[in-house]
Structures are given as C-alpha cells and as structure tokens.
N, C-alpha and C positions, 0 to 999 in steps of 0.2 A: 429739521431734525437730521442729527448725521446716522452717516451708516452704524457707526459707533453705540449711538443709544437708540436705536431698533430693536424690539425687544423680543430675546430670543425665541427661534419655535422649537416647537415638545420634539424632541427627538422619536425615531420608530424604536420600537421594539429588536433587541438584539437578542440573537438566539445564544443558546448558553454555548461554549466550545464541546465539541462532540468526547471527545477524549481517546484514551486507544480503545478503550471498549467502544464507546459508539461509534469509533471508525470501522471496527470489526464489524462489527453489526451492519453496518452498512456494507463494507465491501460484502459480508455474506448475502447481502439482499439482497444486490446487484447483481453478484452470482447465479444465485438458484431464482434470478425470475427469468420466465418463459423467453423472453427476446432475447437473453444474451443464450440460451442453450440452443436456439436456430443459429443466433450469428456463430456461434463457435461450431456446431453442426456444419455450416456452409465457409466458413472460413478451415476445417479439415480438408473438405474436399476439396478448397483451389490449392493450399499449402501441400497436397498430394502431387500435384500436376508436376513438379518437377521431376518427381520417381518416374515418368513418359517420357520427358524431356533430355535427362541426362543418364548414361550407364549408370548401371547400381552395382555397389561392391559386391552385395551379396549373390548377386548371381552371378556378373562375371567379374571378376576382379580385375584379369591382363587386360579388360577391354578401358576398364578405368583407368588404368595406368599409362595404356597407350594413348588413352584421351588428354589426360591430362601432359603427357609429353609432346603432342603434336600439339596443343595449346599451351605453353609457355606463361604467355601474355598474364593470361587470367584462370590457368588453370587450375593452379595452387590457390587464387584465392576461392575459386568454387570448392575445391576440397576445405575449405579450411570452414565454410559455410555450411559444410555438412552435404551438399547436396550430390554426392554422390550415395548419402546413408541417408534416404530421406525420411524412411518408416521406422529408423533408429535414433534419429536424430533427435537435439535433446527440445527442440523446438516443437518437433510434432509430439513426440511426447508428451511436452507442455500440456497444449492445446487438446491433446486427448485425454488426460487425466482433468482438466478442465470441464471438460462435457463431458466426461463422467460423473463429476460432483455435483456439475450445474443439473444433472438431469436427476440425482438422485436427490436434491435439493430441492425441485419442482414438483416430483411426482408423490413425494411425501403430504406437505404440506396442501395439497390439491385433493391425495386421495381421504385427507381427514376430513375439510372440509366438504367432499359429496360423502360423506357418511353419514355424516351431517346432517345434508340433504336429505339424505333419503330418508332417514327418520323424522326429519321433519314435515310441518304439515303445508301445503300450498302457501304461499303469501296469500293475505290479507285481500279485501273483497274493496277493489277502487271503490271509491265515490262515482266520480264519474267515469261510466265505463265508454261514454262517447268517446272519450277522446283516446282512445282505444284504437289501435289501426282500421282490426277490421270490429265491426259496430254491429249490431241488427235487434229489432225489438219484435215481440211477439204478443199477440192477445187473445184470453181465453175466454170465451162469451161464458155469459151469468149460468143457460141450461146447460155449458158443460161438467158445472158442479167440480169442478176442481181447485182445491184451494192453493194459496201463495205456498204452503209446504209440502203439498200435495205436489205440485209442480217441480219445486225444488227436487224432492225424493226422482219424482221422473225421470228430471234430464238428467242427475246422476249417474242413473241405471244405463243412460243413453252412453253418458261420459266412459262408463269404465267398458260396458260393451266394446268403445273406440280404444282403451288401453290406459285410456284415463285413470289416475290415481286420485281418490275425490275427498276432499272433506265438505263437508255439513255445516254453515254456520246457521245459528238463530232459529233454526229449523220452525218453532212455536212459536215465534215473534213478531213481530205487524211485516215485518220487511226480509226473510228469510235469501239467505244466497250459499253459494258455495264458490270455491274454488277448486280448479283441476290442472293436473299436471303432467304431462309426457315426452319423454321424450330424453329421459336421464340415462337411459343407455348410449347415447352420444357421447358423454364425459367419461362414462364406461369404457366407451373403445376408444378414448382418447389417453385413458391413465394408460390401458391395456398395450396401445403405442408405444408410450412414450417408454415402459416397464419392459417391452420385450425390445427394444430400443439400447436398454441397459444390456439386456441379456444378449445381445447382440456383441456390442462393446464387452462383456464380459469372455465371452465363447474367443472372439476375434485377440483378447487378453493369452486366452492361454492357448491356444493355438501357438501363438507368439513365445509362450513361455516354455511351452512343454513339446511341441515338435520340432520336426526337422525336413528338410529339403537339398536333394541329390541332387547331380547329374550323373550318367554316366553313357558310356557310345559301347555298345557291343557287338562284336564282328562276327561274323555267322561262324560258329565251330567253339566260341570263345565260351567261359561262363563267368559270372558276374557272383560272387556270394557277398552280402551283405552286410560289409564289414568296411571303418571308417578309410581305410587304407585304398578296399577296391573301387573308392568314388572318385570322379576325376574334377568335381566342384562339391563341396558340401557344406550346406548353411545349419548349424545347428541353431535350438531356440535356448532362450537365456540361460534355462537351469535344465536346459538337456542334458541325460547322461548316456555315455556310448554305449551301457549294458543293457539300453532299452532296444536297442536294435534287432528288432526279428531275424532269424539264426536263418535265414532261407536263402535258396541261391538259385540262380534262374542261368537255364542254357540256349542261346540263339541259334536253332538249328537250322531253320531255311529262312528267308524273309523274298517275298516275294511281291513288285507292283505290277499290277494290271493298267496300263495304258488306252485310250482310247484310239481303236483302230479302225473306228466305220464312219463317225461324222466328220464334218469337214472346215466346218469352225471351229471345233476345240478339238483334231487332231493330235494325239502326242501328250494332249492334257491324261495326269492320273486319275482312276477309278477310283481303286483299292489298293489299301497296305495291310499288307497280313503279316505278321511275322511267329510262325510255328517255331516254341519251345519249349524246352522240358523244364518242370519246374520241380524244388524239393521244399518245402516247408522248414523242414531242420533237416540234419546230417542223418537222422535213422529214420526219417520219414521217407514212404515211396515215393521213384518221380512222377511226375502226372506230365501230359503231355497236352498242352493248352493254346489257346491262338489269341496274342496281343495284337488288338487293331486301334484305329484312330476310334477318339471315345469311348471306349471297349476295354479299363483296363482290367488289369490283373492286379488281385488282392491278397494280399498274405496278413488275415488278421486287420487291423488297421492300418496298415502301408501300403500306396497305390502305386503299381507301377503304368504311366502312363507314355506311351509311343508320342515322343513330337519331333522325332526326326530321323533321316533316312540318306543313306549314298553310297558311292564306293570306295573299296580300299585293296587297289591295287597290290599283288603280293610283289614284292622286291627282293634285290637280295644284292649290297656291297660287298665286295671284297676290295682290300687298301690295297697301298703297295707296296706289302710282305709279301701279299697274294693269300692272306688271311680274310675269313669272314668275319669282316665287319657289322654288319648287317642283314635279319632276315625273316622278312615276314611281312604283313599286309597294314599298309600308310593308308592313313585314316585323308580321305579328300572331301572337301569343302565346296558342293554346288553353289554355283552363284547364276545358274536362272533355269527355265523351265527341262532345258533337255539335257540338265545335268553337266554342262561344262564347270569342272570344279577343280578351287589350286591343290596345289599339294606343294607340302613343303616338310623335307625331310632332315634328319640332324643324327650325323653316326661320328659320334665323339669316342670310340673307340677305333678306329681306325687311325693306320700307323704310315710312315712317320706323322703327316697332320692328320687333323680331326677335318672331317670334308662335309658340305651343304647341297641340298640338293631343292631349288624352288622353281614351280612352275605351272602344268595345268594338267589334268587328267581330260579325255574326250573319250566318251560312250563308244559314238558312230564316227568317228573321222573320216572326213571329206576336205581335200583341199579347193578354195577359189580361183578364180582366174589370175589373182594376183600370187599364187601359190601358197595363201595361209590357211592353214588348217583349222575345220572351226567340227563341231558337233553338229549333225542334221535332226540325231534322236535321240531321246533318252534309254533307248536300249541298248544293251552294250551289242550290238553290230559290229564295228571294227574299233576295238579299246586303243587308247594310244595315251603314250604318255611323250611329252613335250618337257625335257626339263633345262634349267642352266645346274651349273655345277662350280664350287664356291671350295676353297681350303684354306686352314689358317687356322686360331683360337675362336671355335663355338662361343666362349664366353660361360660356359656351363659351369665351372668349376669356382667361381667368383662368389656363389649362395646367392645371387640375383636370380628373383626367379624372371621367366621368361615365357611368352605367350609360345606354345609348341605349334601354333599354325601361325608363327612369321618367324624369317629368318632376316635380321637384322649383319647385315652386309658391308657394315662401313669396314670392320676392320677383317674384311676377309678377303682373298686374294680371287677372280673370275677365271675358271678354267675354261668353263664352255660357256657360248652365248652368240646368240645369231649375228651382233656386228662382231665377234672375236673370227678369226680365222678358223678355227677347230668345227667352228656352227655350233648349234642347239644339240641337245641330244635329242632324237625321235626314235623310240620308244614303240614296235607293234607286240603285241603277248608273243611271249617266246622270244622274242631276241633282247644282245645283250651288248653293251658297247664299254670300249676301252678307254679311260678316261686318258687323256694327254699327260702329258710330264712324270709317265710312271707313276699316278696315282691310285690307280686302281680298276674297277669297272663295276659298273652295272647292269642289272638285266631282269628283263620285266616276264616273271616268270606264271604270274595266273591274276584271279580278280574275283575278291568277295564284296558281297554288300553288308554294311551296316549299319545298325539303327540307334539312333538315340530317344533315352527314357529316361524322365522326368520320374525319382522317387521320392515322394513325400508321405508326411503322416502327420495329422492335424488332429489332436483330439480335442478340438471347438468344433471341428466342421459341421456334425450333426448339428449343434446347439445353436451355429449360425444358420443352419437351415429351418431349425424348429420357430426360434424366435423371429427370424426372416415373416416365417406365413404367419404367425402370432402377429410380429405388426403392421402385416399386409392385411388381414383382416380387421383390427382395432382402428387403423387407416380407414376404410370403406367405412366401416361404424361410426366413425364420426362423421364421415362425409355425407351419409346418407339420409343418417335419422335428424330429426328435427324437434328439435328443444320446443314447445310448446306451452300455453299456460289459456287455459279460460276462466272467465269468470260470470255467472247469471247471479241475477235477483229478480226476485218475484213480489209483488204488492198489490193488494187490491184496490181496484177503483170505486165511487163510492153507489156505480152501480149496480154492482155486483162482480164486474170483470176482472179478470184475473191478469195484470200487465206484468209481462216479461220483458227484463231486457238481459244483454248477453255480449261480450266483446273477447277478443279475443287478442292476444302479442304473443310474438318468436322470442326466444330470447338470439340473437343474429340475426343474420338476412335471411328470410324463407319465403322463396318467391310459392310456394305451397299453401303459402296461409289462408287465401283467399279460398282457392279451393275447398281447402278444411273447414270454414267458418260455412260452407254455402254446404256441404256434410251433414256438418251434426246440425245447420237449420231443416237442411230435408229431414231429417230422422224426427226430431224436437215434430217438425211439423206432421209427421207421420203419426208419431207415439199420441197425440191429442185430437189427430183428425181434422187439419186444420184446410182452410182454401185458402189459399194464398192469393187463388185468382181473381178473387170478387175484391174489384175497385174500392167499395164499400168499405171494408173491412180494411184493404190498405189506409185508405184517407183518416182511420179512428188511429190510426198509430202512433202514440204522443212520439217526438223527441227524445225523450227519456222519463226518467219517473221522478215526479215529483219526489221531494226530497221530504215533506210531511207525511210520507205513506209507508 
C-alpha cells in the first residue's frame, strides 16, 4: 500500500483564534499576575542604576554637559538614550506606570478572593488523612465514656484555644469530624504589602509632581530669600507652580568647623559643622536665630533646608586697565580633599579694555616643599594663599551659551601669568595685591569667608513614603512569619466500645513548624481526655487509620 492510500489520522483539536478582545484579556492577565509585578519591581531597580552611573541633568546640568563634550564618541548617543534624565525618562516611566497597574491588578482580584476565604468554611474533611504530612491517631478507652461527638466538640475547643477557626461536620453521625484553619492573617499582611507598596508608588508619584529641589552656596554675611531667581540649580516637579514657594529667607551669619586636634590617626579630620543663622519665615515675621547642622535641618512649614556642603571664598577685588573696579567681593572655592586645598576660578567680564580670567587653587595653611611647591598642611586657615594664572580675551559670556562658572575654558584666551610664562604665577598672602603685566590691571587678596552649601527641597509624598514604607515593612514580617495551617480530625467508634481518633495535619507552603504544631495540639488532645501515651499497650491497639465502615 502506498503512502498515498494510508488512511488519514483524526487531526487534534484547534483552539478557536483569540481575537482583539481575548488578546486583551490576555495581555491584562499577564499583567496583573504576581510574577510579572516582581519582574517589573526588580527590573525598576536595575533600570535605576544608571541614575549612579551617569551625571543627571537634574541636579547638575554643566556637569552633563561637560560630560557629554569630553565624550564626543558616545556622548550624544547616551543623551539621546535618555540616560542622563533617568527618573524622567520615558522608559522608566514606562516600567513604572507598569507596576503600578500590575500591582493594582493583583491586589484587587486577591483581596476578593480571601474574602472569600474568610467567609468561608475550612475545606472538606479528607478520606484519608494518612496521607497527610504530619499524621497521628489517638484512642479513647470504653470507661472514658466519651463519645465520637463528644470528642469531636473537644478537640474543637482545643483547636480555637490555638486560634483555630473550626467547623463541625456530622457532629450526630456514626463518623463525626471537623475541620480547622489558621493562619489567614499571612495573606493579610501580604495584601497589606503589596497595597502600601502602591501607596508607596503613589506618595513617591507626587512628590514627583508637586515638589521641588534647590541648590544654593551661602557666604557667611549673605542672605538667601526664597525665590526662583536666588537659587543657583533648581528642579521643579512637573506641575509645580512658583507661588508655592515659602516667602522665608535665611541669613548665614557665622559657620564654624571644629577639627580634630588630640588623636593621631584622624588628625585634621572634621567633628562638627555648625552654621548660625538668622532665619524670617516671611517678610513681617520675626527673625529667629537657629543653628543648621549636618542631619539637623531647618524647616519652614514643609521645606527643608539641609547643610551638605561647606569651604572658602576668598574675598578679591580686580581692578582693569582703566584702573577701574572691575571686581569685588568673596569667589566661591571648590575643596578637593581633606585639608581643604580648593580651585578657584574666577571670570570679571567687565573689565576694560578685555574681559580678564583668573583660575587656579586656594590653600588654608600654605607651606612650601623642598621642591618649592606650595601645598596645604591643614584645613584651617593658618596661612591662606591664593595661587592663581591670569587669562584675557572674550570670556565667551555674551554668546547666551551657558557656562559651568567653576571652569574657565581657555582655548580662546590669551595667558598673562603662569609659572612656565616669564611674569610666573600670581602668589597671593591675605592683604597683598599684584599688578597684572601688559597694563591689565591687578589684583589683591583682601580677607576670607567661609561658605555653606544647602540642599532645599520640599516633598509632599515624603511623609506618605514613610507611612506606607512601615505599613509594608510590617505586612512583610506578617507574611513572613505566620503560617497558613489547616487540621483535620474524625472520630468513630470501635465495636468495643472505643472511641478512635485520627487527626492530620498540611501547611499551605513550606512550614518547617508543622511538625512541632501537630506534636501541640497531640499534647493538649492528650491532656484534655487524660490520656498515657506511655503504656506500650495502648500504643500497639492504634489502628493505621479508621476503618472506612465506621
């Protein structure tokens, strides 16, 4: 016979085509189940990691910029990836409005279901309850006069004593049993998770939406009032408006660090940051006189001002070469390690005939080496010094490019001073003043403030993220803890009068506890009837299980 007339087989069964609706229906069920609101959960927080990895616009912008220029290559294509705006981006985004659906999609359909539960009554009473994890049987002699419902009623009373929730079956019946159930506040503090989880996501939403985030550097003498203009980075949140802005304004009157001056491995290292200033709430409110420290901030209503940074700013003072002041007042300088050696880089685009640059390093305590370089020994100001080069030409300022104001970009500027030029460096002690070359001007380093930078922000999630935070640090433990349980006993008489129990017990998950529990409520069972468990005797009469005609 050929392949030809071989006679066909029955084909399988083909499902019907889903359509757009049962494709809906499907993508939402994919959605809102439990595995993909972990993977989108855990796949937020690697998709965060780049916000660590690369500058963010939103807090410094110039430093973005300058990233992105000294990388050429691939700089543009990472901006183009978003990944300089990682918690703006339209990816995380995505993935967060995602597990927000996915969770609100879970916890719904979950919290119906134990309602469910709880209203209803224990599952059904196995057949066999041997084959039950943990197992055990029990027998009531004929003079303890206790019947198969009599017993049942018992271990009941045993059951809810342990927190058991019990039902009664057959109670009157040749073969009476119950079933019992504990342990549903587990799913309790796993909705309660999963729900302040949302709430979590929700606080962290408008934080996002409705606050905002400062920077600003304040020089001791200066005052800072709380307006969009006197911030020198500011992040608002999407549908912030500027009239939300608390009217208060804050003055930097002393700021003072305490250094360690007795031990001898952290020498030099800092103690304490304190910085005493006068503070006003609004413009006809009194000022109060308060102390900003690390951790410590200061509040005006919901805006926090907090201290996270600190140094000095040499006071200056150019004059061109008119012999006019060009400049004058205290340059904000830039620590770069423990004992305060920090650049400074200065930019006086009014000065005549050019606009003149000034970049270089500030020193607390100046000491020179043996090679005669001047380095810092301590971060107090001991002997202050400034070291500078000296630059003329077009700033670049007038172009509407903005510009990082702590670098001075020097290609198209002309070097007046600098240690290999003939003229040398300018060195710089408090109090004197030097005459720049080619009749440009001079400068002179005339005193020395310190000052602090503060971090203002205002989050109205933040509470909600803390509340919900312990809400599902709690509901967490709740589930961790408690253990889903279920028992089941039957009672039936033997035909000498005895009264046979049997009783098993299942976790609903892994509960390495079980075993414990079941050897529990046998000591109790066995208490409540008076039983000896120790007479051999009475073990050896212990059927297997109970015959199934009883």
């Amino acid at each position: 016979m050929s392949l030809s007339d071989a006679p066909e087989t029955a084909a399988g069964p083909v499902p019907p085509p889903l359509g757009p609706a049962g494709m809906l229906r499907w993508a939402w069920t994919q959605l809102t189940s439990m595995r993909t609101a972990i993977f989108l959960l855990l796949l937020l927080a690697v998709v965060a990691v780049p916000g660590s990895l690369f500058p963010q616009r939103p807090a410094n912008p110039a430093l973005v910029t300058q990233y992105i220029k000294d990388r050429p290559e691939y700089g543009k294509i990472l901006d183009s990836l978003q990944l300089f705006d990682v918690y703006s981006s339209a990816w995380f985004s995505a993935i967060y409005i995602l597990l927000f659906i996915s969770l609100i999609g879970c916890v719904i359909p979950r919290a119906r279901a134990h309602w469910k539960a709880l209203r209803s009554a224990p599952p059904r009473t196995p057949r066999r309850l041997s084959r039950l994890p943990e197992y055990g049987t029990l027998v009531l002699s004929a003079e303890a006069g206790v019947s198969p419902g009599e017993a049942v009623r018992d271990a009941a009373a045993v059951l809810k004593k342990r927190g058991y929730r019990v039902d009664i079956r057959d109670v009157d019946g040749a073969m009476p049993s119950l079933g019992a159930e504990r342990g549903l506040l587990r799913e309790v503090g796993n909705l309660v998770f999963h729900t302040a989880l949302i709430g979590v996501l929700v606080s962290v939403a408008i934080g996002g939406l409705f606050g905002y985030r400062g920077q600003k550097i304040i020089i001791e003498g200066d005052t800072f009032v709380n307006t969009l203009v006197g911030y020198d980075n500011f992040t608002p949140g999407t549908n912030f408006q500027s009239d939300w802005l608390d009217p208060f304004a804050i003055t930097l009157d002393k700021f003072e660090v305490r250094f360690d001056r007795e031990s001898t491995r952290q020498f030099g290292q800092p103690i304490d940051f304190k910085a005493a200033v006068t503070t006003r709430e609004s413009p006809d409110a009194a000022a109060q006189q308060q102390v900003l420290k690390v951790n410590e901030p200061v509040y005006f209503g919901g805006t926090g001002i907090f201290l996270v940074g600190n140094g000095y700013a040499p006071i200056v003072t150019v004059k061109d070469g008119e012999g006019n002041t060009a400049f004058s007042g205290p340059v904000v300088s830039v620590p770069n390690d423990a004992v305060y050696t920090s650049s400074v880089v200065l930019k006086v685009p009014d000065a005549a005939p050019s606009q003149l640059g000034f970049v270089g390093f500030f020193l607390p305590s100046a000491v020179k080496n043996q090679d005669g370089v001047s380095y810092s020994f301590d971060p107090d100001p001991l002997n202050p010094q400034l070291n500078l080069n000296s630059y003329y030409g077009d700033l670049g300022l007038d172009t509407g490019k903005p510009q990082n104001v702590y670098n001075l970009e020097v290609q198209n500027l002309t070097q007046l001073n600098g240690r290999d030029l003939p003229a040398g460096g300018i060195v710089l002690d408090a109090g004197q003043s030097y005459t720049l070359p080619d009749g440009k001007g001079s400068i002179s380093f005339d005193g020395l403030k310190r000052y602090i930078g503060v971090d203002i922000r205002t989050d109205p999630g933040q509470a909600g993220v803390l509340v919900f935070s312990l809400i599902a640090t709690a509901g967490l433990i709740v589930s961790l803890y408690v253990s889903r349980r279920r028992v089941w006993l039957r009672a039936g008489a033997h035909e000498d009068g005895r009264t046979m129990i049997e009783y098993g017990l299942l976790a609903r998950g892994e509960d390495h506890r079980l075993g414990p529990e079941a050897a529990a409520i046998r000591a109790r069972l066995t208490a409540r009837w008076n039983l000896a468990e120790a007479d051999p005797a009475v073990a050896a009469t212990v059927p297997a299980h109970l015959p199934k005609d009883h």
